[in-house]
PLY file of the C-alpha trace (Angstrom):
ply
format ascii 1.0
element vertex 255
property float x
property float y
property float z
element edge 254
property int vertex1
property int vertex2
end_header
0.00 0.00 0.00
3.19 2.33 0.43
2.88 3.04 -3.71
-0.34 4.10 -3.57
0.18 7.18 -0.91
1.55 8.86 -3.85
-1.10 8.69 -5.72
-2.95 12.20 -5.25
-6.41 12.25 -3.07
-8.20 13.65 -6.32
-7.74 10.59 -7.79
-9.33 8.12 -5.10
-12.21 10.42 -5.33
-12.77 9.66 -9.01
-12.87 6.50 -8.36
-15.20 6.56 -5.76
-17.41 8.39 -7.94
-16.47 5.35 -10.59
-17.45 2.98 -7.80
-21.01 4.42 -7.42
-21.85 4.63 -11.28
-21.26 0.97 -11.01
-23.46 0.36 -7.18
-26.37 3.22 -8.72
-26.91 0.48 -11.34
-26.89 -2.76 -8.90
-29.96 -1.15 -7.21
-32.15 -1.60 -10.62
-30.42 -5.02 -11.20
-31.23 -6.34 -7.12
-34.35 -5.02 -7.55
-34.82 -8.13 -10.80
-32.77 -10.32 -8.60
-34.40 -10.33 -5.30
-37.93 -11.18 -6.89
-36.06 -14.46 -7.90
-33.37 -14.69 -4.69
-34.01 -14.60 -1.26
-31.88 -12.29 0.95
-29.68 -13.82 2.31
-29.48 -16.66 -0.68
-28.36 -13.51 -2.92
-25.82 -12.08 -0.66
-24.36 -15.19 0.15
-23.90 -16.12 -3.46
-22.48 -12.84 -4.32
-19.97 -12.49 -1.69
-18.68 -15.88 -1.71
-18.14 -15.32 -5.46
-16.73 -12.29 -4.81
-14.42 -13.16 -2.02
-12.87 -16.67 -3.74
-12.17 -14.86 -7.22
-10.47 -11.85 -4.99
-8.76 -14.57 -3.15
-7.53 -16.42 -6.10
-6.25 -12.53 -7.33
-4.44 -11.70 -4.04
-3.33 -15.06 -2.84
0.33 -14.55 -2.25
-0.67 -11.07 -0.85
-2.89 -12.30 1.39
-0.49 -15.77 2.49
2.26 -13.20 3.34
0.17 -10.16 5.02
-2.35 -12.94 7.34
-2.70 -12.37 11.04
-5.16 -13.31 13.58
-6.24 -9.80 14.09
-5.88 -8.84 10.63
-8.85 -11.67 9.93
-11.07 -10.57 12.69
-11.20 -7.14 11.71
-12.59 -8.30 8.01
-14.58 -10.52 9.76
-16.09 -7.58 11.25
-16.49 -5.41 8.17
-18.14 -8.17 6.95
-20.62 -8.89 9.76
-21.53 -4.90 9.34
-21.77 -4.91 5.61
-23.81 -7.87 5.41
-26.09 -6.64 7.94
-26.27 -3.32 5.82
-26.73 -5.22 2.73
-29.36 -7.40 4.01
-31.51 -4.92 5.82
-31.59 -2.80 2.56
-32.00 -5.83 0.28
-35.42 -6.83 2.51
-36.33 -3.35 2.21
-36.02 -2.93 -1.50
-38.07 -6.23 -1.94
-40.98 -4.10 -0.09
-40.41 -0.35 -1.96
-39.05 0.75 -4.88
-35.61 1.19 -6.19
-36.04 5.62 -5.46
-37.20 5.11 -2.30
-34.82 2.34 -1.31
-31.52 4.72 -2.67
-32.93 8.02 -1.14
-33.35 5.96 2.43
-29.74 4.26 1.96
-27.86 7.41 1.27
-29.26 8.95 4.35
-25.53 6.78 6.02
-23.89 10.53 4.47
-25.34 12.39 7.19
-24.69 9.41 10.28
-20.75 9.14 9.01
-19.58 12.40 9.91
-20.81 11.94 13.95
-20.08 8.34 13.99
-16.36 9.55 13.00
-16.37 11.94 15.58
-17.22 8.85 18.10
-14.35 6.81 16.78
-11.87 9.27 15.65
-12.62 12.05 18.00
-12.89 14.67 15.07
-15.95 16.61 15.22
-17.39 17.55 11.96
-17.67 20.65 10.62
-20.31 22.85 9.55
-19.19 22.16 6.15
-19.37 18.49 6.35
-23.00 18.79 7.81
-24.26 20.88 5.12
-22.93 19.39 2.26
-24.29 16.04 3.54
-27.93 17.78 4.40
-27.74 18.88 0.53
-26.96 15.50 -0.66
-29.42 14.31 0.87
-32.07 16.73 -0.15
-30.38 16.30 -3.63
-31.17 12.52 -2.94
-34.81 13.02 -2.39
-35.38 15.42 -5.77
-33.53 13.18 -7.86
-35.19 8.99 -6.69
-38.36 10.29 -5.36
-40.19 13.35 -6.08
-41.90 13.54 -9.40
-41.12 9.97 -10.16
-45.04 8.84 -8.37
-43.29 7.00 -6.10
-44.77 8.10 -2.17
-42.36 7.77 1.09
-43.64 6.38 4.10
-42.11 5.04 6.67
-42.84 1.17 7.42
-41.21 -1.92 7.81
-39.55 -1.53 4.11
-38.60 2.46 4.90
-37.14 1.19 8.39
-35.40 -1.67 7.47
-33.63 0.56 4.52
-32.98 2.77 7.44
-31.07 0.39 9.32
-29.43 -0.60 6.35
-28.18 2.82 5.96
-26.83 3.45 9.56
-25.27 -0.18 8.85
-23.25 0.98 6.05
-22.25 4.17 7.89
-20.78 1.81 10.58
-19.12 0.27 8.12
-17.51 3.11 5.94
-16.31 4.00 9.52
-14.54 1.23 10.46
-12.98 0.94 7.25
-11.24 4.15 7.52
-10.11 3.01 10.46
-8.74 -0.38 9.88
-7.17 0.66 6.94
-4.66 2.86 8.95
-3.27 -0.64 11.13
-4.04 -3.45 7.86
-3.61 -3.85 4.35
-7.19 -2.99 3.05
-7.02 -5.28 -0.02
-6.48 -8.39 2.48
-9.19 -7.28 4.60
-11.78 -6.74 1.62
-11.12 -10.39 0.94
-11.99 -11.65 4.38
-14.66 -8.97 4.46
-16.43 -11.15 1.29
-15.61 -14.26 2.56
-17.42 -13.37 5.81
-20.35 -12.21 4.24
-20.76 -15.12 1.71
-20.64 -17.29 4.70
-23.40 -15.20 7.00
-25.43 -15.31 3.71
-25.43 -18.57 3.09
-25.93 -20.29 6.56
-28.89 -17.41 6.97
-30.48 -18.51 3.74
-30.20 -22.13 4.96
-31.49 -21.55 8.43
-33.94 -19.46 7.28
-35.00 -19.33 3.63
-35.96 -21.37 0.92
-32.96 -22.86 -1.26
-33.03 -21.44 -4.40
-33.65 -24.26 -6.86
-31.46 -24.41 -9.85
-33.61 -24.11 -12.61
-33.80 -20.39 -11.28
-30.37 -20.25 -12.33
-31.34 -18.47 -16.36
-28.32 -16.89 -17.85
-30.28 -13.47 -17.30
-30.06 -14.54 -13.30
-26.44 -15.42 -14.04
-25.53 -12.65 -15.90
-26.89 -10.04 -13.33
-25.05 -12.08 -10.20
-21.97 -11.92 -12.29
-22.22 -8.52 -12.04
-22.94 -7.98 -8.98
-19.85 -10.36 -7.83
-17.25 -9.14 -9.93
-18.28 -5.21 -10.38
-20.17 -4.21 -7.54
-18.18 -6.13 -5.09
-14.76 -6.99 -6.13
-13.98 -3.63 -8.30
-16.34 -1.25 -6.42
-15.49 -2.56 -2.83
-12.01 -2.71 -4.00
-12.04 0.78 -4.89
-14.24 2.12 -1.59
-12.24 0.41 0.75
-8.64 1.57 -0.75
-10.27 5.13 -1.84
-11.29 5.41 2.29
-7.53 4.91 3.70
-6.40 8.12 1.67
-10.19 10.40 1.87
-11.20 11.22 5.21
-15.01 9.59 5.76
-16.71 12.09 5.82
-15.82 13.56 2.43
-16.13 9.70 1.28
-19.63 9.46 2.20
-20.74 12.43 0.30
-18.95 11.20 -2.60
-20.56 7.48 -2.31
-24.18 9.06 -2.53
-23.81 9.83 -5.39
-25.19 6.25 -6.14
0 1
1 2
2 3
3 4
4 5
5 6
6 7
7 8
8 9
9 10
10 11
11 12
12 13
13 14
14 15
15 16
16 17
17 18
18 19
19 20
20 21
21 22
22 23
23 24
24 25
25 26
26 27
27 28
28 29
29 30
30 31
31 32
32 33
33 34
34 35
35 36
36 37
37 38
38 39
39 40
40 41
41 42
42 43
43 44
44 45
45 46
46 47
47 48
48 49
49 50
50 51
51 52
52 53
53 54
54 55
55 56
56 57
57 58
58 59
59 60
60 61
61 62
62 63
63 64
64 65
65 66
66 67
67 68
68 69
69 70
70 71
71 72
72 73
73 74
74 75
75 76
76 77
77 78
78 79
79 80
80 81
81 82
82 83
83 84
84 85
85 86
86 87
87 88
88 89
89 90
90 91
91 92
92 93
93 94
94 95
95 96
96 97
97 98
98 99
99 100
100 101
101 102
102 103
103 104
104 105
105 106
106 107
107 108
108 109
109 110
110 111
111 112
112 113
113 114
114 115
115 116
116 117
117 118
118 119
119 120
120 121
121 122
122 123
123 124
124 125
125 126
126 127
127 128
128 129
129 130
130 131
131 132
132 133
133 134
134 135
135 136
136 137
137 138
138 139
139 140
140 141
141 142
142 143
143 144
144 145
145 146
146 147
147 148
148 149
149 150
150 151
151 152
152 153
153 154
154 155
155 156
156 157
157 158
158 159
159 160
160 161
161 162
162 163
163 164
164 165
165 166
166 167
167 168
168 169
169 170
170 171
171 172
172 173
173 174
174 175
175 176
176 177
177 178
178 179
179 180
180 181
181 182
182 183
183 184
184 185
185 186
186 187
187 188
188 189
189 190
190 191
191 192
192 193
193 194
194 195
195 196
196 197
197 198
198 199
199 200
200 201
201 202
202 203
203 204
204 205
205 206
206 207
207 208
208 209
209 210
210 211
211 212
212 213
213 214
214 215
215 216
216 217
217 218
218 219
219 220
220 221
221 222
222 223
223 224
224 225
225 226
226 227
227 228
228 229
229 230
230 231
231 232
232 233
233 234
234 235
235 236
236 237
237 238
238 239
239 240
240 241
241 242
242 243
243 244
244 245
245 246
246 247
247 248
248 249
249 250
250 251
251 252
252 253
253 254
C-alpha cells in the first residue's frame, strides 16, 4: 500500500465516484434479482463469489500479510456490511428502487458523527451541510416527481437500518485501513459475508432451486460479484484509507 500514498487524493475520489456509477446500477439489477433470490441466498452467493475470485487474485498477498487480528477485523467489516446489505436488500423487496436509494444514502449524514465517536474529530459545519444537501439532492432526484410516495414502514425502516449499517461500516474501514492492508481485509470482508449469507439462507429461507439459475439470473449475479463487489469494494475500501469519511460518504451518494 506504500505506492499508492503517492497517488494524489483527487484521484481516489474519481474513483469513488467510478465505484457508485457501477453500485447506482446494482440497485435496478437487485431489484430483478431479489424477486427471484431470497436475501440472504443472494448475498451469500455474491460475496462468496466475490471473495474466492479476490482470493484467487491476491493469494500470495494475502499468504504473506495474514494475522489473527488482521482476519477478525474483516470478519467484522463483513458482519456490518452484510447486515447493511441485508436490511436494505429486505427493504427494497418491499419499496421501490427511489425510495430504497434516497433511504440508503441517508448513512452521508450518520458518518460524519459516527467519525467523531471513533476518531474524536468533530465535523464541521461544512461536512454537515454538504451532507444535508446530498441528501435533499437525494430526495429530488429517486423520489419526487417519479409517483413513487415515502412512508415510513417496515420496508422504509429496514432501509434505514441498512443505511446506519453501512455508515458503521464506511467507519470502520477508515479506520482499519490505517493498522491493515485494506485489499487483504476486503477479501476476508467477502468471505465473511458469503458465509453469514449462506448459513442465513439455509437456516432461514428457501434454497433457491437451480432451474432459477437463467443466464439473465447469471448474468446479473456476475455482475454484482465481480463489479459491484470486487472492483467497487475494491475501490471504496482503498479510496477510504487516503479520503477522510466524511468527504467519502458524500462522494458514495452519489449512487
Amino acid at each position: 500500500m506504500t505506492a499508492l500514498k503517492n497517488i494524489p487524493t483527487g484521484v481516489y475520489k474519481a474513483l469513488l465516484v467510478v465505484a457508485t456509477i457501477i453500485w447506482g446500477f446494482s440497485f435496478v439489477v437487485m431489484k430483478d434479482v431479489v424477486g427471484v433470490l431470497s436475501p440472504a441466498w443472494l448475498l451469500g452467493i455474491r460475496f462468496v463469489v466475490a471473495g474466492l475470485i479476490l482470493l484467487a487474485v491476491l493469494w500470495r498477498r494475502v499468504r504473506r500479510l495474514f494475522s489473527r487480528k488482521a482476519l477478525a477485523a474483516g470478519a467484522l467489516l463483513g458482519v456490518f456490511d452484510f447486515a447493511a446489505f441485508w436490511a436494505q436488500t429486505i427493504g427494497l423487496d418491499h419499496t421501490t428502487p427511489g425510495v430504497n436509494a434516497f433511504l440508503t444514502a441517508t448513512y452521508c449524514v450518520i458518518v460524519p458523527f459516527l467519525w467523531w465517536v471513533i476518531a474524536r474529530k468533530r465535523p464541521t459545519v461544512f461536512n454537515l451541510g454538504a451532507a444535508v444537501l446530498a441528501v435533499a439532492g437525494i430526495w429530488l432526484v429517486s423520489v419526487t416527481g417519479t409517483g413513487e410516495a415515502l412512508t415510513i414502514g417496515f420496508a422504509e425502516g429496514m432501509t434505514l437500518l441498512g443505511a446506519l449499517l453501512f455508515a458503521v461500516h464506511i467507519v470502520f474501514v477508515s479506520k482499519f485501513a490505517r493498522e491493515y492492508d485494506v485489499l487483504v481485509l476486503t477479501v476476508f470482508q467477502f468471505l465473511t459475508e458469503g458465509a453469514l449469507g449462506c448459513v442465513m439462507g439455509a437456516s432461514f429461507e428457501t434454497p433457491p432451486l437451480l432451474s432459477a439459475f437463467t443466464p439473465e439470473l447469471v448474468a446479473s449475479m456476475a455482475f454484482l460479484a465481480v463489479f459491484a463487489s470486487v472492483v467497487a469494494f475494491g475501490i471504496q475500501n482503498v479510496s477510504l484509507a487516503y479520503v477522510p469519511p466524511s468527504q467519502a460518504s458524500l462522494f458514495l451518494s452519489l449512487e
